[in-house]
C-alpha positions as a Markdown table, in Angstrom:
| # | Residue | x | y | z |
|---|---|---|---|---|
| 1 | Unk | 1.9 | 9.5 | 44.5 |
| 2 | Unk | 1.1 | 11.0 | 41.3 |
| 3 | Unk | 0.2 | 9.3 | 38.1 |
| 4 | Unk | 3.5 | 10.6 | 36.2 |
| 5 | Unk | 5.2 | 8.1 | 34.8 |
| 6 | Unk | 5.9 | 6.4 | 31.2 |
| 7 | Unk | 6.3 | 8.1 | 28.3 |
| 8 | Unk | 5.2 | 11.7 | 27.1 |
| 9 | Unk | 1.5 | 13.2 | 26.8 |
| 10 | Unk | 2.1 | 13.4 | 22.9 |
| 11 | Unk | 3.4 | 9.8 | 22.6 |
| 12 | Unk | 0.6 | 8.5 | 24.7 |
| 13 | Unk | -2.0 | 10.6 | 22.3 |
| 14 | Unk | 0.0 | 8.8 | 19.5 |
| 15 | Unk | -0.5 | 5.4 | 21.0 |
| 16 | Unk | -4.1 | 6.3 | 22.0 |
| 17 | Unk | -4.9 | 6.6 | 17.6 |
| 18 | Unk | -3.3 | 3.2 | 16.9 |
| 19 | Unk | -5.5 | 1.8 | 19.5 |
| 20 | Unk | -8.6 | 3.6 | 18.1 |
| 21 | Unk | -7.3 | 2.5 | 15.0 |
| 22 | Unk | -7.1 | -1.1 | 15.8 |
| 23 | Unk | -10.5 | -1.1 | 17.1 |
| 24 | Unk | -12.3 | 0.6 | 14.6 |
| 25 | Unk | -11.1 | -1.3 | 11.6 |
| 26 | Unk | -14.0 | -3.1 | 9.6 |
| 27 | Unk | -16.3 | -0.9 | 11.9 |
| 28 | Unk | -19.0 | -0.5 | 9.0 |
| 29 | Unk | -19.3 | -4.0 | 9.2 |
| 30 | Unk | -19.4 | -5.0 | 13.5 |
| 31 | Unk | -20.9 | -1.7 | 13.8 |
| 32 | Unk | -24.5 | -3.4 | 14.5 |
| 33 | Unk | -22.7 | -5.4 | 17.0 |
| 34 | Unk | -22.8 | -2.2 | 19.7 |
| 35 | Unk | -26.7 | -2.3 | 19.4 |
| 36 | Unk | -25.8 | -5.8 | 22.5 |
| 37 | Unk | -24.9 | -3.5 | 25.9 |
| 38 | Unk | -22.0 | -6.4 | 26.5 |
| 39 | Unk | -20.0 | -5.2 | 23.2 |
| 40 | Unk | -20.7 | -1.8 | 23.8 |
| 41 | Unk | -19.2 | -2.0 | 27.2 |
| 42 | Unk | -16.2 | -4.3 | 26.2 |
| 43 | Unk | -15.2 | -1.6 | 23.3 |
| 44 | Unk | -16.1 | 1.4 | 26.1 |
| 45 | Unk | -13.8 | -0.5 | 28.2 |
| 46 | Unk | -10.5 | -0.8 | 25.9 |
| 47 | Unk | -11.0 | 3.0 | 25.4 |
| 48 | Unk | -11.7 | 3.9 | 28.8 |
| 49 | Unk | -8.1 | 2.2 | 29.3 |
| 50 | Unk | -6.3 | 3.9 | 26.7 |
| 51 | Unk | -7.7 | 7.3 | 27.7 |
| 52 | Unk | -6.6 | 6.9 | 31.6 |
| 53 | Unk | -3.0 | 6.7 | 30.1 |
| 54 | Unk | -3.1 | 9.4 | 28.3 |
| 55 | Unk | -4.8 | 12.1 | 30.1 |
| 56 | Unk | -2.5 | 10.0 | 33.5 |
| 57 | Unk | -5.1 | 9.6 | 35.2 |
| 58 | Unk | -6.0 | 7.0 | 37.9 |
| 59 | Unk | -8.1 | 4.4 | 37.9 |
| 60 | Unk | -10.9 | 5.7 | 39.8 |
| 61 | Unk | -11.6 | 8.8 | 36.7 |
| 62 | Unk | -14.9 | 7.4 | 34.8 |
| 63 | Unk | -15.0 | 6.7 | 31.4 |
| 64 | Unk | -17.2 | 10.0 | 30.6 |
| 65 | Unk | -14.7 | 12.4 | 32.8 |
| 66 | Unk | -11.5 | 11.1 | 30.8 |
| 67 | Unk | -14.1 | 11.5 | 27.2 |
| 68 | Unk | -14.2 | 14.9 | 28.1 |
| 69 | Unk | -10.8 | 16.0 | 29.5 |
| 70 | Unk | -8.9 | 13.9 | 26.4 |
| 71 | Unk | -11.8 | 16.0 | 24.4 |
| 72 | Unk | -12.5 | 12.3 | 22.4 |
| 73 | Unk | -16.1 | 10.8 | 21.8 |
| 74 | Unk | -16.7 | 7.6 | 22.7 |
| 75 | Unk | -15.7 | 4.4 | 20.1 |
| 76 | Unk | -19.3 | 3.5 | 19.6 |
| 77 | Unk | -19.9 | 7.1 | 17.7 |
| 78 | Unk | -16.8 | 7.2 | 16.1 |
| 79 | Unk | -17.7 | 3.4 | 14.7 |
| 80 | Unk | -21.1 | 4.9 | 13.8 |
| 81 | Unk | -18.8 | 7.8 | 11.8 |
| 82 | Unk | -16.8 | 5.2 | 10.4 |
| 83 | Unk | -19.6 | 3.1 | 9.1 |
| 84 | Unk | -21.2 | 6.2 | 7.6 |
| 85 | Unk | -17.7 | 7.4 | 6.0 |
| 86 | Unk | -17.8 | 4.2 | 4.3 |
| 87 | Unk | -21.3 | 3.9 | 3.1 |
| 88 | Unk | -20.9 | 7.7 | 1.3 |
| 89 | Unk | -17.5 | 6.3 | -0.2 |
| 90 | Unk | -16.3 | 9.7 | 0.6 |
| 91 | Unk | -13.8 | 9.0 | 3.4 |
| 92 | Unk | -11.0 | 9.7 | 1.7 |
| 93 | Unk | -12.2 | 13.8 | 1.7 |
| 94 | Unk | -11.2 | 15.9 | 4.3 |
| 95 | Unk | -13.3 | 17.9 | 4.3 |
| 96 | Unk | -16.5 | 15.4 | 4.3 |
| 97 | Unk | -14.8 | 14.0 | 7.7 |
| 98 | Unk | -14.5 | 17.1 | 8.9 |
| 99 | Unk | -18.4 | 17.2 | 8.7 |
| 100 | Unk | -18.9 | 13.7 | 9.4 |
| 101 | Unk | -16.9 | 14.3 | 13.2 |
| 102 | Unk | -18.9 | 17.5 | 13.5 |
| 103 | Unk | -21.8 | 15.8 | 13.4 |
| 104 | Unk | -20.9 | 13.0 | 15.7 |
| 105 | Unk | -19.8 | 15.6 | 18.3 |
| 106 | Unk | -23.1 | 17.5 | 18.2 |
């Protein structure tokens, strides 16, 4: 049966940034916490979960696959752009998070 149901690709890309927002608040500061493999996986986990239901995929689609075909890096890089955001104090630019998401992409 196919993994259609529940509400629409852009509401679930919605719900997908509150999640990422939820889980990157006060990144700068548990950001070192990532360095431990068990938080790593725990916060790889929570995204890995999010992702599935927005690109509806099943279960069986690995966390690396649904990265790619959602075109989103994992939370662990983004925390690392976060926590460099806020040591710069230049956040707030667009255009330096522009650069900042470049380079956590490359």
């Amino acid at each position: 049966m196919p993994n259609i149901g529940g509400p629409s690709s852009q509401k679930r890309e919605v719900l997908n940034g509150v999640i990422q927002s939820i889980v990157l608040y006060g990144a700068p500061v548990w950001k070192r916490a990532l360095q431990r493999k068990r938080y790593r996986n725990m916060v790889d986990g929570v995204q890995r979960k999010s992702l599935l239901r927005v690109a509806s995929a099943y279960r069986t689609v690995s966390a690396a696959v649904v990265q790619v075909v959602t075109a989103t890096p994992p939370l662990s890089l983004l925390a690392e752009e976060r926590k460099h955001l806020y040591e710069t104090g230049n956040g707030h630019r667009p255009k330096i998070r522009e650069v900042a998401r470049e380079r956590t992409i490359l």
